[in-house]
PASEVEX-996930 format. One record per residue: x, y, z of N, C-alpha, C in turn; chain. Coordinates in pm, 1 decimal. Layout:
N
rec n_u X, n_v Y, n_w Z, ca_u X, ca_v Y, ca_w Z, c_u X, c_v Y, c_w Z, kette A
...
***
This chain:
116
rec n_u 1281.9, n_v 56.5, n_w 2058.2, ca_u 1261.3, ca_v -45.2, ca_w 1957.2, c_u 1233.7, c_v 17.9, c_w 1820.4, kette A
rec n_u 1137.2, n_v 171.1, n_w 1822.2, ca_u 1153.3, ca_v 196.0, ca_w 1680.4, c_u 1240.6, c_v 243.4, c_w 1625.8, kette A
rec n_u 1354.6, n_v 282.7, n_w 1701.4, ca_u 1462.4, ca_v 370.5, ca_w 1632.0, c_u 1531.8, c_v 235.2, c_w 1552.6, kette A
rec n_u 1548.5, n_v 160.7, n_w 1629.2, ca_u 1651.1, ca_v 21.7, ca_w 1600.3, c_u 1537.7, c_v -14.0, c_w 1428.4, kette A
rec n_u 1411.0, n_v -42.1, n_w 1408.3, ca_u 1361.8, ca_v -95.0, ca_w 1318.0, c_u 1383.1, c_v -10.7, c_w 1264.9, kette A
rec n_u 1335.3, n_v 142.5, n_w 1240.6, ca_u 1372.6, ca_v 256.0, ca_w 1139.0, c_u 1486.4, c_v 204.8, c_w 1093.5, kette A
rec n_u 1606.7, n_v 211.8, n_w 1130.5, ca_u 1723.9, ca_v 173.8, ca_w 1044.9, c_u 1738.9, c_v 39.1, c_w 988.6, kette A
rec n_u 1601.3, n_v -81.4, n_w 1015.2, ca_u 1634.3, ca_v -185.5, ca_w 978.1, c_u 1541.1, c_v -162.1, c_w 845.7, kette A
rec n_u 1395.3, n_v -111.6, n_w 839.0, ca_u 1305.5, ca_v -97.5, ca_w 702.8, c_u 1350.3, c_v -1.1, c_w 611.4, kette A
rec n_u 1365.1, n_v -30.4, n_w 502.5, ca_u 1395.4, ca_v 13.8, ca_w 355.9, c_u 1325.9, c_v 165.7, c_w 373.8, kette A
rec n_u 1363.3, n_v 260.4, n_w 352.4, ca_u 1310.6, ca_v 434.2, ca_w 325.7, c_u 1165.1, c_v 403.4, c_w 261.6, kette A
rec n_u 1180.5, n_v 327.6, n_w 147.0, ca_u 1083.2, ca_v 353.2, ca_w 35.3, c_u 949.1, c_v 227.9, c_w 140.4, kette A
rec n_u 1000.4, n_v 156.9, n_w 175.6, ca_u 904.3, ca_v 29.9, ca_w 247.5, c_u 856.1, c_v 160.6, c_w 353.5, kette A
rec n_u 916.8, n_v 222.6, n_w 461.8, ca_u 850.8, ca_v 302.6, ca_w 564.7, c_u 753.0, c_v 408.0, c_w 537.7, kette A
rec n_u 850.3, n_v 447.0, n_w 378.3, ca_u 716.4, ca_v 525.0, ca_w 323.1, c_u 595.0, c_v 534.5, c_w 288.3, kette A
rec n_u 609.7, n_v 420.7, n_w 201.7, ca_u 461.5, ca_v 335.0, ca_w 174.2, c_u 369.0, c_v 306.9, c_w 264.1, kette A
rec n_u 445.1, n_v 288.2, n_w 368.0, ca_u 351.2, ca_v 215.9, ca_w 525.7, c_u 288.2, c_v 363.8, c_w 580.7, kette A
rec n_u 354.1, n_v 475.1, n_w 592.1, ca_u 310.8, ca_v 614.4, ca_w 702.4, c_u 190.5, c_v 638.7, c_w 543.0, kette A
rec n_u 215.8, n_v 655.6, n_w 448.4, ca_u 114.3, ca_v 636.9, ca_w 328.6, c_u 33.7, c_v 591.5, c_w 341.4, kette A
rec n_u 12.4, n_v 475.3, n_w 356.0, ca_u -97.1, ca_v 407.0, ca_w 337.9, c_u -230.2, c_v 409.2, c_w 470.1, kette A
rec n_u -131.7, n_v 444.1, n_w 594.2, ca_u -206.0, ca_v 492.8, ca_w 731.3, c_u -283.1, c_v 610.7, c_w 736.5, kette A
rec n_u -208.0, n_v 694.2, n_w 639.8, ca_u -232.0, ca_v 900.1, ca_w 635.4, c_u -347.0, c_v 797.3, c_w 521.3, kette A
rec n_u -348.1, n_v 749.2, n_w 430.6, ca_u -444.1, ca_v 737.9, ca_w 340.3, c_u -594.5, c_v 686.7, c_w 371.7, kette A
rec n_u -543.1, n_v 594.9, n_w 451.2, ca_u -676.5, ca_v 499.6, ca_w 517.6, c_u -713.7, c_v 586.7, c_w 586.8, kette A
rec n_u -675.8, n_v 676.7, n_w 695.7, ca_u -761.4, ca_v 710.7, ca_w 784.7, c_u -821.6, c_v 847.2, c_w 694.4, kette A
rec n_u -759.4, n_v 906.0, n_w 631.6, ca_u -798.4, ca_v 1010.0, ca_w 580.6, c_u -953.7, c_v 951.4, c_w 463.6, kette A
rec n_u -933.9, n_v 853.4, n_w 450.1, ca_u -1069.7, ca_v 810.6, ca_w 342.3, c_u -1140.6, c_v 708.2, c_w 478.9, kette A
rec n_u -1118.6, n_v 672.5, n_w 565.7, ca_u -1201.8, ca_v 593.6, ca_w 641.6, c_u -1236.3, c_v 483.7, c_w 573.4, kette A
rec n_u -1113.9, n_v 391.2, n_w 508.2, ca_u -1128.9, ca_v 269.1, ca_w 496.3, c_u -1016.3, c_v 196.5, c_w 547.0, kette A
rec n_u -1036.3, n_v 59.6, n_w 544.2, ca_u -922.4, ca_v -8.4, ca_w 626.0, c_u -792.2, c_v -111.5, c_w 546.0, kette A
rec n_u -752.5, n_v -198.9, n_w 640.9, ca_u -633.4, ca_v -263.9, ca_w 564.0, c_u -729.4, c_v -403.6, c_w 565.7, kette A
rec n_u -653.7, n_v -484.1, n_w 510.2, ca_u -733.0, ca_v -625.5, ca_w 468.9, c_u -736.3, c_v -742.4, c_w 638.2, kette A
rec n_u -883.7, n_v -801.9, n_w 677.1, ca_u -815.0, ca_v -855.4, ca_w 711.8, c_u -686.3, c_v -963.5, c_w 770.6, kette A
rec n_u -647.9, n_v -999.9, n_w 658.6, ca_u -528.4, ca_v -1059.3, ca_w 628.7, c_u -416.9, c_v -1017.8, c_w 608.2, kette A
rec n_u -310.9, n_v -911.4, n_w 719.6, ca_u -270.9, ca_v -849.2, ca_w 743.4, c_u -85.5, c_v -896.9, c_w 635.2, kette A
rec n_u -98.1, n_v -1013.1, n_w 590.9, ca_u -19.7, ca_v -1043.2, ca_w 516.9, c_u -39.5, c_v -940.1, c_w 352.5, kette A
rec n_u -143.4, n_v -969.8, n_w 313.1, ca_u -183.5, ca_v -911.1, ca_w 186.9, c_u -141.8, c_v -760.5, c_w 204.0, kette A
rec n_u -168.0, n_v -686.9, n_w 311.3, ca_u -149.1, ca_v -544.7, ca_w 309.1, c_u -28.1, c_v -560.8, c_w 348.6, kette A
rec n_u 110.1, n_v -621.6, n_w 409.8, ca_u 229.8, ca_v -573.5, ca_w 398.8, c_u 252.7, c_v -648.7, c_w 251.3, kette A
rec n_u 213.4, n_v -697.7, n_w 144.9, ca_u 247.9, ca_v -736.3, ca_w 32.2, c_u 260.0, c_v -643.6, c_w -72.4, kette A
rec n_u 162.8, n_v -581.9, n_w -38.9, ca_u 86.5, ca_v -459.6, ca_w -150.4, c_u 155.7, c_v -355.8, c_w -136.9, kette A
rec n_u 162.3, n_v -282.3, n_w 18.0, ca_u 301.0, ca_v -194.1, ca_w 67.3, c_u 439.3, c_v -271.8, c_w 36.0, kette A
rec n_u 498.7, n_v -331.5, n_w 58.9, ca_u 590.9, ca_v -419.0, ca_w -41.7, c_u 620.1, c_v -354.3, c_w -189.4, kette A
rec n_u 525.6, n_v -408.9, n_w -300.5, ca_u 517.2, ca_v -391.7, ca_w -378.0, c_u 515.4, c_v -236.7, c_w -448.6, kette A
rec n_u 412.8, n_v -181.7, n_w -377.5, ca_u 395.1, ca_v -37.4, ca_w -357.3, c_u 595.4, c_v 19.6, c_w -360.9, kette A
rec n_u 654.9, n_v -1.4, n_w -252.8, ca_u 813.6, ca_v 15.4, ca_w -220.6, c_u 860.9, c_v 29.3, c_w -310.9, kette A
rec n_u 869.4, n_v -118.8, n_w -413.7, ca_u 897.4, ca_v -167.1, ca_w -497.2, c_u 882.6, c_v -47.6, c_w -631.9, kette A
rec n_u 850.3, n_v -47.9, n_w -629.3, ca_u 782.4, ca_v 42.8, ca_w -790.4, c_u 820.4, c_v 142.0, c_w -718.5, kette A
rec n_u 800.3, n_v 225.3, n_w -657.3, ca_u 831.5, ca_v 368.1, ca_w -589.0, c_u 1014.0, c_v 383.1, c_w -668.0, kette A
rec n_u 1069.8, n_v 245.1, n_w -600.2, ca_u 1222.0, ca_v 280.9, ca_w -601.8, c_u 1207.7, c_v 246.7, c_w -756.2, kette A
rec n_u 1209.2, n_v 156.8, n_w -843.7, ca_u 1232.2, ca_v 144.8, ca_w -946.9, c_u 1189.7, c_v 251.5, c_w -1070.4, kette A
rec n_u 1057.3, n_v 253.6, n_w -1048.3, ca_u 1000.8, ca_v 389.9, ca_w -1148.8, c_u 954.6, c_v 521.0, c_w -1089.7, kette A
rec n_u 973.2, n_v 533.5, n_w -925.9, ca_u 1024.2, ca_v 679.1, ca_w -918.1, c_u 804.4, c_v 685.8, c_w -878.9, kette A
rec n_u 770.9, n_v 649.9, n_w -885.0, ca_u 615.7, ca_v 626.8, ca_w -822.5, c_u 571.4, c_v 472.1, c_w -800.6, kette A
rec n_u 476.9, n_v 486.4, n_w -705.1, ca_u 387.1, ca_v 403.8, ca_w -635.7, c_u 296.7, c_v 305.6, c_w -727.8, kette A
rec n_u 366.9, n_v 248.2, n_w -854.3, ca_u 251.3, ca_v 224.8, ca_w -926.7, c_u 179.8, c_v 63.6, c_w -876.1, kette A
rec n_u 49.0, n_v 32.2, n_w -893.9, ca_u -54.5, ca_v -92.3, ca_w -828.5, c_u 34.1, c_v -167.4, c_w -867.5, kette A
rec n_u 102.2, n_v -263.1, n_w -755.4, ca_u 165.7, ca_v -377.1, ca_w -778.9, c_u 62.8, c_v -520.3, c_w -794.3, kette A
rec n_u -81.4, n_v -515.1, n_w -802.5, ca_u -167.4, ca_v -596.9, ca_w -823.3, c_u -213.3, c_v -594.9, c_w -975.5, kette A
rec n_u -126.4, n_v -551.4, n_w -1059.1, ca_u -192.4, ca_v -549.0, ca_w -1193.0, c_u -66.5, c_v -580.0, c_w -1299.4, kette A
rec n_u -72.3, n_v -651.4, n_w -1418.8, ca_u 21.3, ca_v -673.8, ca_w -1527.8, c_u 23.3, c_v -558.2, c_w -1640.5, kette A
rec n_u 168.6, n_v -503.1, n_w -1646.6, ca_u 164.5, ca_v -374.4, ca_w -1749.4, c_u 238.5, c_v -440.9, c_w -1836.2, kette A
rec n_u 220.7, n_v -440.1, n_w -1959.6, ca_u 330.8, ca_v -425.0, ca_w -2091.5, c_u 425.1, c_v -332.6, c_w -2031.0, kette A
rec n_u 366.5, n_v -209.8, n_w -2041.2, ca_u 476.2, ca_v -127.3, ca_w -2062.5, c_u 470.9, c_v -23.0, c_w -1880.7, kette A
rec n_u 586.6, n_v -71.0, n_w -1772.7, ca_u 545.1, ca_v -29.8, ca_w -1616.3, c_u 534.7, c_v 129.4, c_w -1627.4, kette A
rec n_u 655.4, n_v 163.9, n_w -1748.7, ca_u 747.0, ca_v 329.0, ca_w -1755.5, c_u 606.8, c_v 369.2, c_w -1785.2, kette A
rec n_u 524.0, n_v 368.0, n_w -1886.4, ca_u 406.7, ca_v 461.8, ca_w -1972.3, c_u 324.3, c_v 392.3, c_w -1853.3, kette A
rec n_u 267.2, n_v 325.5, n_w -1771.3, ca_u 215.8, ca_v 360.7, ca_w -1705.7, c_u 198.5, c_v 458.1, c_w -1551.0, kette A
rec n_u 341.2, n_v 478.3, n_w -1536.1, ca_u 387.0, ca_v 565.6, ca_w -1469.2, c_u 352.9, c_v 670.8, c_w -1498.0, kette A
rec n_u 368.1, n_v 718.7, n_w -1627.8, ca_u 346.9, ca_v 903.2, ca_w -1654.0, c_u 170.0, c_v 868.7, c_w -1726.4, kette A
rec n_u 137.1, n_v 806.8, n_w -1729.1, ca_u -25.8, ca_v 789.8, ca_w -1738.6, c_u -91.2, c_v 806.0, c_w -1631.7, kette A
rec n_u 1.3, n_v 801.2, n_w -1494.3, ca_u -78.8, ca_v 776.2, ca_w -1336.8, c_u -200.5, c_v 712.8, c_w -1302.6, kette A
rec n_u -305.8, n_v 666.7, n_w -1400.6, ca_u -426.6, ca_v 606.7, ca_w -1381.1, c_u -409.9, c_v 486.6, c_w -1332.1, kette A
rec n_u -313.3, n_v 461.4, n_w -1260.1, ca_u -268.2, ca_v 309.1, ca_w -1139.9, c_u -176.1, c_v 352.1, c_w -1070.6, kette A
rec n_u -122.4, n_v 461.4, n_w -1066.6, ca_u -76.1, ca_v 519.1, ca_w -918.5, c_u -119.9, c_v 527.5, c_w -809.4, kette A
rec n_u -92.5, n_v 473.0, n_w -702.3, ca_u -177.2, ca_v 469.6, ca_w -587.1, c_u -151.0, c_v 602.2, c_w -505.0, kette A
rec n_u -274.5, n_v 621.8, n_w -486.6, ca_u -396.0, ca_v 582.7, ca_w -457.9, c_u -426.3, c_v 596.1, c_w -630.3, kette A
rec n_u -487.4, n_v 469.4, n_w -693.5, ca_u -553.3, ca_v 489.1, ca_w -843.7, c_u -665.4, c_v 544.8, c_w -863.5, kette A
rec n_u -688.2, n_v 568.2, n_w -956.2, ca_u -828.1, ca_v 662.6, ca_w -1024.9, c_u -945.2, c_v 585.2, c_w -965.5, kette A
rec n_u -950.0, n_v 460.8, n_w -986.2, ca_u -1087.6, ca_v 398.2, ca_w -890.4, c_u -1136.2, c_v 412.4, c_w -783.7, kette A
rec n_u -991.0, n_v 424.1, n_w -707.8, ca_u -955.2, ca_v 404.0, ca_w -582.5, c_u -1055.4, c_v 586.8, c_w -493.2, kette A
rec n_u -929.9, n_v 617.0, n_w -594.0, ca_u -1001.0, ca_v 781.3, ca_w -567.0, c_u -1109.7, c_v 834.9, c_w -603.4, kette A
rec n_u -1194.7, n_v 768.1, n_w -667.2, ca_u -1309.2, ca_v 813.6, ca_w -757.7, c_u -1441.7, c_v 683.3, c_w -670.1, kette A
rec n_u -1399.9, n_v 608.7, n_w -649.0, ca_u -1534.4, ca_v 532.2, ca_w -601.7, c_u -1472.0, c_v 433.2, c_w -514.9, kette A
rec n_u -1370.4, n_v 457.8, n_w -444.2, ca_u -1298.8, ca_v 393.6, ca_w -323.5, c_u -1345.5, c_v 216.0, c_w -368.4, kette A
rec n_u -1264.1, n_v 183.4, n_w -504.6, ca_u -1235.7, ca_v 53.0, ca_w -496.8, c_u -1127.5, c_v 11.5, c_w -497.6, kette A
rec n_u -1026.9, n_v -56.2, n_w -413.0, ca_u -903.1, ca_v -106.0, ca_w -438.0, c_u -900.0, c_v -243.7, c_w -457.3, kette A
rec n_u -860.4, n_v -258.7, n_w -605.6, ca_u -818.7, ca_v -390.8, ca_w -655.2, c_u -737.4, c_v -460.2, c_w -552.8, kette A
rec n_u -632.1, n_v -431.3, n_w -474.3, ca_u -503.8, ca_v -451.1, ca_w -416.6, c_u -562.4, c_v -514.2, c_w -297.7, kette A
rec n_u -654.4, n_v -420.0, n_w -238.9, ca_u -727.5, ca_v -494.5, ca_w -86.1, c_u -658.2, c_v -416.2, c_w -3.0, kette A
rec n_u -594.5, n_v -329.0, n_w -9.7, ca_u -518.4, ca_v -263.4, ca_w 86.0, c_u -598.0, c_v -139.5, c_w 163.9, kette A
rec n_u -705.6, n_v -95.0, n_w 40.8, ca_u -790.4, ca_v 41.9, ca_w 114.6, c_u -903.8, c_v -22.4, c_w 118.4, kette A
rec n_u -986.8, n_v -43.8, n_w 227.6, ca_u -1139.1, ca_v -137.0, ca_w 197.3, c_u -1219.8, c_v -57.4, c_w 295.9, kette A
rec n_u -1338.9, n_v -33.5, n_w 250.4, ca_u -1453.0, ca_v 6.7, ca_w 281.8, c_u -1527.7, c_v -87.0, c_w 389.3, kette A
rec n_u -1568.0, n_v -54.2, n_w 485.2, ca_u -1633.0, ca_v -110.1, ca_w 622.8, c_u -1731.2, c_v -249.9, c_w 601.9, kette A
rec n_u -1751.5, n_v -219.2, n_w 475.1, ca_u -1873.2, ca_v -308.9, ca_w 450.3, c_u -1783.7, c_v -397.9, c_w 352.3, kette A
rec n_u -1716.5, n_v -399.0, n_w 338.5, ca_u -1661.0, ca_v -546.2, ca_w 257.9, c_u -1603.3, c_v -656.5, c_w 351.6, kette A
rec n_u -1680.1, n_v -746.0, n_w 300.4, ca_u -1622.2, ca_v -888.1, ca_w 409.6, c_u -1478.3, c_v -913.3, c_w 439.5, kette A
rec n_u -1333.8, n_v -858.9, n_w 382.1, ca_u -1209.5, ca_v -859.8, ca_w 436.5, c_u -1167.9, c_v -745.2, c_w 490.7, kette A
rec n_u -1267.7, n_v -633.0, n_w 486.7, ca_u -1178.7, ca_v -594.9, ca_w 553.5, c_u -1177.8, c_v -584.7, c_w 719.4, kette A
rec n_u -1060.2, n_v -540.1, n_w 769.8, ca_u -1014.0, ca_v -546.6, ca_w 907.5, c_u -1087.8, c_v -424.0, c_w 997.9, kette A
rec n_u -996.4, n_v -404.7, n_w 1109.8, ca_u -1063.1, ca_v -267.2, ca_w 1164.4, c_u -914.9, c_v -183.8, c_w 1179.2, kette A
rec n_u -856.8, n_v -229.9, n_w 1107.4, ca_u -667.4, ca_v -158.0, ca_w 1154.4, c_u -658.8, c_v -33.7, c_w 1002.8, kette A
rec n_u -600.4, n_v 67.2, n_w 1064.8, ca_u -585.4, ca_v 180.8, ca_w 984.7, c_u -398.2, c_v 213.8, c_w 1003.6, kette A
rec n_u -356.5, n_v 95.6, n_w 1074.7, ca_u -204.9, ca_v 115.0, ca_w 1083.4, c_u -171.5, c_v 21.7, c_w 1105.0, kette A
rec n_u -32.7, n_v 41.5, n_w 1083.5, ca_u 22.8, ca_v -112.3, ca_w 1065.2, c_u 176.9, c_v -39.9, c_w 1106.9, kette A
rec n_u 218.6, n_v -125.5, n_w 1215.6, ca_u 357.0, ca_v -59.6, ca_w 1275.7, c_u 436.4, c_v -144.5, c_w 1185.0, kette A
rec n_u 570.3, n_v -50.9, n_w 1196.0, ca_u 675.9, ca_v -127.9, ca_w 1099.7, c_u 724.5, c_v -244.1, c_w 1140.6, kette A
rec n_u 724.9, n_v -331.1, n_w 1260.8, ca_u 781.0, ca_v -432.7, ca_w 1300.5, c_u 689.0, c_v -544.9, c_w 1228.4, kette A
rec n_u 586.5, n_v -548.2, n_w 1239.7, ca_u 453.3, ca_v -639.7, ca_w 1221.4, c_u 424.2, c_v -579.3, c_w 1042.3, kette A
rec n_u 501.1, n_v -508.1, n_w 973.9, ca_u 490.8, ca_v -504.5, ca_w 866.2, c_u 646.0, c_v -595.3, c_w 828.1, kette A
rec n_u 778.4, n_v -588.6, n_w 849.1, ca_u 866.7, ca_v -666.1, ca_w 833.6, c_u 841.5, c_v -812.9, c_w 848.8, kette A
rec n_u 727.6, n_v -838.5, n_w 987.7, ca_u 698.8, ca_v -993.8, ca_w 1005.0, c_u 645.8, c_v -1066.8, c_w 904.2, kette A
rec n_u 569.0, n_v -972.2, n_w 876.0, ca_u 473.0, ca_v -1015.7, ca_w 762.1, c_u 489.6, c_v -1039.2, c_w 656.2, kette A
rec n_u 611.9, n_v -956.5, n_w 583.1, ca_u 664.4, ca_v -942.7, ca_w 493.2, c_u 787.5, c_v -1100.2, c_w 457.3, kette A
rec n_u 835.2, n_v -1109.2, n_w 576.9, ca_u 962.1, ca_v -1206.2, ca_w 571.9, c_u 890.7, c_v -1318.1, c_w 633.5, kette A
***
């Protein structure tokens, strides 16, 4: 079954997802639990990857997406994120916040469900 989904999820979508798993567990925080919001954010995350070539926070409004790209201070993982483990996005959450979940992965099938 995963070979068949590998060829069905987008490169940049699978990427984001093994990302965001290596990320969570490596900081010991989790995904939301509203498992919709975190394939949104990975989504989005995809999104920007392919278009400007990085990961920039798809939870925030830029004037300008390009200058915030080579600014990186909303590249995910963002400066907050990395500096005092807050994610605007809801995607990396700390044990003690009321959404979040107890999941540090999210398989690609149940990220497509979620997504579509």
């Amino acid at each position: 079954m995963e070979n068949r989904l590998s060829q069905d999820i987008p490169e940049s979508l699978e990427a984001m997802r093994k990302f965001s798993e290596a990320y969570a567990k490596r900081t010991g925080t989790f995904f939301c639990l509203d498992i919709s919001v975190t394939a949104v954010v990975i989504e989005g995350l995809a999104r920007h990857k392919d278009q400007y070539g990085s990961p920039l926070c798809p939870c925030r409004h830029y004037e300008d997406k390009l200058k915030e790209v080579s600014n990186t201070y909303w590249n995910c993982p963002c400066v907050p994120m990395r500096e005092r483990k807050e994610c605007h996005c809801m995607l990396f959450l700390t044990s003690d916040n009321e959404f979040a979940g107890n999941q540090q992965s999210l398989d690609s099938e149940e990220l497509l469900k979620s997504i579509k």
